[in-house]
Structure formats: C-alpha cells, structure tokens
C-alpha positions, 0 to 999 in steps of 0.5 A: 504943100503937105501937111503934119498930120496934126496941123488941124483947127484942134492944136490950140486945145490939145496939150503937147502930151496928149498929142504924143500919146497918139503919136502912133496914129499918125498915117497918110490920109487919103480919100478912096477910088469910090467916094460919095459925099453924105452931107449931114443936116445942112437944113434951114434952122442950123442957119436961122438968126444969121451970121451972128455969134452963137451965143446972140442967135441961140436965145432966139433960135436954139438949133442954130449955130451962128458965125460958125454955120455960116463961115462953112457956107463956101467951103461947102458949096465948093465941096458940092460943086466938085462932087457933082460935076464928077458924077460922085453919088451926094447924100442930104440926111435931114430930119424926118418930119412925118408924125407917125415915124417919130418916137413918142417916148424916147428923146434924147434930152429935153432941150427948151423949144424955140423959133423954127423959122418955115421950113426948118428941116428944109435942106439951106438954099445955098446946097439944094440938092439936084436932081439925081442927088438922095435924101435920106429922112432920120429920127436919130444923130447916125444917118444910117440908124433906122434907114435905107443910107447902107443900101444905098451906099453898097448899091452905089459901091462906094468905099469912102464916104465924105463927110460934111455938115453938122453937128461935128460932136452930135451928128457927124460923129454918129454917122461917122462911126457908123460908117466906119463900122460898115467898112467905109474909109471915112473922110471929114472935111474940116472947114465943111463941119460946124458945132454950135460949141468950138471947143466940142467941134474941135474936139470932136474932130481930134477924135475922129481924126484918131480913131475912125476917119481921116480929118482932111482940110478943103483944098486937101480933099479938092486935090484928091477929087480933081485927079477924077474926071468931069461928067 
C-alpha cells in the first residue's frame, strides 16, 4: 500500500500548519540502482541497561538509549540481512578509540561520564559486521569528517546511501547531510534509527525527511531491494 508521504512517526508533533508550509516538498521516494548501507554507532553502549526507559538506564548508563535502542534491534537485523544477502557494500561508523587520534582541546560538550560496560564502541553483537563489510573509526558526529568513508563510497560507485543507526538528531543527521552535500541520494530508515529523546528523533526525522534524504519505513525500503537480486 502507498504511503502519504507525511505518514511517518512525526505527525502526532508537527502542526497542520507546519506540514502545509512544506507541502512542496512533497515527492516520490525512492531508493537509487547503486546503494550501500552506512550503518551509524550501533556499538555496545548505545544498548547498555537494557530494554528500559531511557530515563531508567541514562542515570547508570549516559549514552545509552533504552526502550528506544532496543525496539530498533529487528528492523535493523532485517535491514543487514537484505543488504548482505544482495551483495550491497554495508559500512559500520563506531567511535575511534586510539588516544593519539583523539582531540585533546575541542569537545563538543561536557556531558558527565558514566558506566561504559566492556567493550563500549564495540559494534552490539546483534549486527557484527561480516567479513567483507568496513569499519569506519570517527572523532566527530559526521562518518565522513576526518576519514576515508568518501573514497570508499566513490570507489564502490554508490549513488545512494542508506541509513540506519544513531543518534537520529546527533549523528545521523551529520552524516546524513554530508553525504547529501556529496551528491549521495540519501535514504533514512525510520524504524532502523533511535534518539535517546522521541521527540528530537521525531524531529529530526521531519527535518531530513525536507531537505536532505527521503525518510522511508522498513517494509518501504524491503520493497526496493527485493527487486535486486541474491548473491
């Protein structure tokens, strides 16, 4: 069945005004002939404290993202699944841990620290990257700032990038806009992304979804890639 294409998670936020001042925006989605899955921090710590309220596992565990992380997890796995077993190029970001590549001065803020768990920028068991997949290591939100992701999505000859991970407001969005500026068509999988706050995520969404990628629902994009072939 198709879909309006405001019929996304952000209706019960955004005002009837709002929604008709960017009523030209409206357009059919779509997802391009050469796409590649970035998939965005979906590390250890984003998960930590389980499948509570965010508000429950952020007072031991500040980066994760509770309920919100958690109800992502098979939408996710479905989305690896599909892009793997059609031979997509699929990309990890995680944060880059190596002391001498960190910034010593600059940091964004100055949130409080916290329980990290082992393994904290390890990729969640529930999406180990395979063997032929890439791992990109950042310092910032954007998975291109600082590293080689554009050369690798030119070499692979990629025309759209598909997005899934976290943070929707943080970075997704910074990588999302980045490859919107390098002449990606740019996909977000809503059900695949995750905010610590529902209402940025939602947000957040509305705004990409208006200006730099097509916010598109699981089984919308699961249509797209089931007309390419199995490796």
């Amino acid at each position: 069945m198709e879909r309006d294409f405001e019929d996304h998670c952000w209706k019960d936020v955004m005002s009837p005004e709002d929604l008709a001042l960017y009523t030209p925006y409206r357009r059919e989605t779509y997802v391009g002939q050469r796409p590649a899955l970035l998939a965005i921090d979906l590390y250890n710590s984003a998960y930590q404290g389980g499948a509570r309220p965010v508000h429950e596992v952020a007072k031991e565990f500040p980066s994760a993202c509770g309920e919100y992380a958690w109800n992502a997890i098979e939408p996710t796995k479905q989305l690896l699944a599909m892009a793997h077993a059609r031979g997509l190029p699929v990309v990890y970001t995680t944060k880059e841990q190596r002391k001498e590549a960190l910034p010593h001065k600059t940091q964004s803020t100055n949130r409080r620290g916290g329980r990290t768990g082992e393994d904290p920028w390890g990729i969640f068991d529930a999406f180990k990257p395979e063997p032929d997949d890439l791992t990109i290591y950042k310092v910032r939100a954007s998975g291109f700032f600082g590293t080689p992701l554009i050369a690798h999505l030119t070499q692979y000859g990629v025309d759209t990038v598909i997005v899934c991970g976290e943070s929707t407001s943080g970075c997704v969005r910074a990588s999302v806009a980045d490859a919107y500026s390098y002449g990606f068509h740019v996909v977000v999988v809503e059900e695949c992304t995750y905010d610590r706050s529902l209402l940025s995520h939602k947000v957040n969404l509305f705004d990409m979804h208006h200006k730099y990628a097509d916010v598109m629902h699981m089984d919308e994009v699961a249509e797209h890639l089931e007309a390419f072939p199995e490796v």
